[in-house]
C-alpha positions as CSV (number, residue, x, y, z in Angstrom):
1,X,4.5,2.0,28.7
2,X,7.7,0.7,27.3
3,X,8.5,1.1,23.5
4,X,7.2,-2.2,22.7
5,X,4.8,-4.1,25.0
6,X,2.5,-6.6,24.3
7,X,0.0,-8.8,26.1
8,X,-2.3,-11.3,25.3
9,X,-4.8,-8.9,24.4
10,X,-3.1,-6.5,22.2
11,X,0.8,-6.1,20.9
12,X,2.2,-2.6,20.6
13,X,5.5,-0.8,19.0
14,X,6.6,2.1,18.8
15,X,10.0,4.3,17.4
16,X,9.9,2.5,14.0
17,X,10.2,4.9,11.9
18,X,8.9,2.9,8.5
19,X,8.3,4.8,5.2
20,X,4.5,5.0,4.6
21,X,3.6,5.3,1.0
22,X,-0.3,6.8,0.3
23,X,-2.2,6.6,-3.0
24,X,-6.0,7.4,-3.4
25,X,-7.5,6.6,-7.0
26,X,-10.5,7.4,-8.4
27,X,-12.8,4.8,-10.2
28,X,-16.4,4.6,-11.4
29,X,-18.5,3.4,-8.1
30,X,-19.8,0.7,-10.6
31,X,-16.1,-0.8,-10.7
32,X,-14.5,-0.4,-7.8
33,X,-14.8,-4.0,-7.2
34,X,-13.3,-4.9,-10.2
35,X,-10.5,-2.6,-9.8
36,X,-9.5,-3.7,-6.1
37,X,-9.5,-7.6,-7.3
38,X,-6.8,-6.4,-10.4
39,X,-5.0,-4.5,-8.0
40,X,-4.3,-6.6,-5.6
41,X,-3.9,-9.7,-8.5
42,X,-1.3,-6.8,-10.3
43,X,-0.3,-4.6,-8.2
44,X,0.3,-5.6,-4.6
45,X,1.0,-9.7,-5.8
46,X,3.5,-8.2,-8.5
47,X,5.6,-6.0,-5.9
48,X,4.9,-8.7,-3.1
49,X,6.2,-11.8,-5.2
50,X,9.4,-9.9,-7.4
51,X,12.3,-12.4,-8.4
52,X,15.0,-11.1,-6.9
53,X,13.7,-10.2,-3.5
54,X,14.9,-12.1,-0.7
55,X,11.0,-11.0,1.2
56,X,8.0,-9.3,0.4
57,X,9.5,-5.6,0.2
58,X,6.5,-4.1,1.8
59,X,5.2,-5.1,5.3
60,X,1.5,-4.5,4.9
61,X,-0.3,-3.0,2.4
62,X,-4.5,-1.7,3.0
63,X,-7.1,-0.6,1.0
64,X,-9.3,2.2,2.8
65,X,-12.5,3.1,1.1
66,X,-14.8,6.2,2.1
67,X,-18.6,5.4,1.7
68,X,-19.1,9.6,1.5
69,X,-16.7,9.3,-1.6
70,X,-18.0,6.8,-3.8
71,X,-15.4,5.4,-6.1
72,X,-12.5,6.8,-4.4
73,X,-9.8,4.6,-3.3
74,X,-6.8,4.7,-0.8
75,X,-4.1,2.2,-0.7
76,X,-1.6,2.7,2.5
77,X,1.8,0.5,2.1
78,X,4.2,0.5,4.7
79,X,7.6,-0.1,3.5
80,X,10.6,-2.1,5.2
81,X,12.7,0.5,3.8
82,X,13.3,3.1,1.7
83,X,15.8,1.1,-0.3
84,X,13.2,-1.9,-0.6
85,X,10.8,1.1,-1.8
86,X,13.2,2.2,-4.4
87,X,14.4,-1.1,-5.8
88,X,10.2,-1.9,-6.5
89,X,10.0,1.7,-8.0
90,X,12.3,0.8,-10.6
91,X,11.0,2.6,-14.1
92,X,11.1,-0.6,-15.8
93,X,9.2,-2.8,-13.2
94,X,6.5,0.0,-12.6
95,X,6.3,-0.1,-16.5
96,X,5.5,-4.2,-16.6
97,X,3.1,-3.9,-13.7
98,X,0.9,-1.0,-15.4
99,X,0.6,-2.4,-18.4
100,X,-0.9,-5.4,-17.3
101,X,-3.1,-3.7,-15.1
102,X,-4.2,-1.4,-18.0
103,X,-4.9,-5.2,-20.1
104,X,-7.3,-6.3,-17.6
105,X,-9.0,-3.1,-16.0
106,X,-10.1,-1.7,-18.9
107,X,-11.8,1.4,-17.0
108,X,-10.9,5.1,-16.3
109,X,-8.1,5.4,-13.3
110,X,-7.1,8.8,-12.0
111,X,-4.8,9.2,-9.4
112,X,-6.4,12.4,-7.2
113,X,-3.7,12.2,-5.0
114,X,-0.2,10.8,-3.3
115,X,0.1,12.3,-0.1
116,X,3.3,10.8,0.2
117,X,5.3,13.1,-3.0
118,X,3.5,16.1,-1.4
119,X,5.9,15.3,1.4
120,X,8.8,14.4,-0.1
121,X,8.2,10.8,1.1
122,X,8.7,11.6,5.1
123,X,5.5,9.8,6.2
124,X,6.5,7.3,8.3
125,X,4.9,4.7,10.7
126,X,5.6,5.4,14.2
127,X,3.9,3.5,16.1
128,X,1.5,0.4,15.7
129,X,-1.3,-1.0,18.4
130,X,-3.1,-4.2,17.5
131,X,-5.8,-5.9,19.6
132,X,-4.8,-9.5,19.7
133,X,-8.2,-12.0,19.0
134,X,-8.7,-15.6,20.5
C-alpha cells in the first residue's frame, strides 16, 4: 500500500510525523458532563479560534472516556506543528484560558497524567485510517 491511498470506502496516510499531545483529568463521575461542555466551550474553542492565528493551530482534538474509570478523562490533540503547539502554550494565553475555565467549572480538576511531558513531547501521529461513510 502506498503512503497515502484512499478509496471510496476509507482514506489512509501515513509518514506524518505530527506532534500528539495527551492529557487525562480526573473529575467527579457526577460532573463529567459539565466539565467536557466547559472544555470544549474554554479550552478547545479558545486555542481553536486565537486572534492571531492564520488556522485552527491543532488538527483534531478527541475526548476518550473509559467506562472502567469513572470520571477520568483523556483529551488527544494532534498538533500541525510543534511551533503552532508552542505559540498556544504561551504562559500568558494558558493563564486567560484557565481562569475562565476555573469561573465556570467550579469542581475539583486533577490532572493524573500527560503522557506526552513523560516523553519529552515525541509522540507523534504516524499514520491515520478512516472509513469513509455514504
Amino acid at each position: 500500500m502506498n503512503p497515502s491511498d484512499s478509496d471510496d470506502r476509507y482514506h489512509y496516510s501515513s509518514h506524518e510525523r505530527l506532534p500528539v499531545e495527551v492529557l487525562v483529568f480526573k473529575v467527579d463521575p457526577e460532573h463529567v458532563g459539565e466539565f467536557l461542555e466547559v472544555d470544549h466551550k474554554i479550552w478547545t474553542l479558545g486555542e481553536a479560534l486565537l486572534p492571531g492565528f492564520e488556522r485552527i493551530p491543532f488538527l483534531a482534538k478527541e475526548v476518550w472516556l473509559d467506562d472502567t474509570k469513572p470520571g477520568e478523562v483523556t483529551l488527544v490533540f494532534v498538533w500541525e506543528s510543534l511551533d503552532a503547539w508552542d505559540r498556544v502554550a504561551d504562559a500568558e494565553i494558558q493563564h486567560r484560558l484557565q481562569s475562565a475555565f476555573d469561573a465556570e467549572f467550579a469542581h475539583p480538576v486533577e490532572l493524573i497524567a500527560a503522557h506526552h511531558e513523560d516523553s519529552n513531547r515525541a509522540i507523534s501521529r504516524f499514520s491515520r485510517f478512516e472509513r469513509r461513510d455514504g
